[in-house]
C-alpha positions as a printed NumPy array, in Angstrom:
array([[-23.093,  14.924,  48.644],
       [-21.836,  17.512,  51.028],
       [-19.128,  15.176,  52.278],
       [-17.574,  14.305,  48.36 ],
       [-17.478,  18.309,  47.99 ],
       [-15.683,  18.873,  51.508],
       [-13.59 ,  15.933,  50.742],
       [-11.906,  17.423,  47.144],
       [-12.393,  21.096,  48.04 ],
       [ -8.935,  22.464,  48.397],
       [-10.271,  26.169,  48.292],
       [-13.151,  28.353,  49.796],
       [-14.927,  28.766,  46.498],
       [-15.076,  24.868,  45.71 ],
       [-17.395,  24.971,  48.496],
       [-19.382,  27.466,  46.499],
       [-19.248,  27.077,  43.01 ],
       [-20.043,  23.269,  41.963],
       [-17.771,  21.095,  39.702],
       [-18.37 ,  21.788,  35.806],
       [-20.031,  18.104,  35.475],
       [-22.825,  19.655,  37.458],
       [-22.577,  23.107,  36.253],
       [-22.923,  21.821,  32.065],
       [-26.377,  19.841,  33.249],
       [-27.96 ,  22.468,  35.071],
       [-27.236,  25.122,  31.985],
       [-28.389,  23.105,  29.869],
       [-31.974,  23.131,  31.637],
       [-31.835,  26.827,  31.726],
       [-30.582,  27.222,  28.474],
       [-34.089,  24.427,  27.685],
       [-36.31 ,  26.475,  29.835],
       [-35.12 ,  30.024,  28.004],
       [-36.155,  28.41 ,  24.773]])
């Protein structure tokens, strides 16, 4: 998983902040947990 991230990071913060496919999932369970 680490390697695909490396691999299309271009900058720093790629590194950091994970592509909006996995960011839209993972709100949505918080947003489901909130509720």
């Amino acid at each position: 998983m680490y390697g695909m991230l490396l691999g299309q990071a271009q900058k720093p913060m790629d590194l950091v902040v994970p592509p909006a496919s996995e960011q839209v999932p993972v709100d949505a369970k918080h947003l489901g947990a909130t509720l």
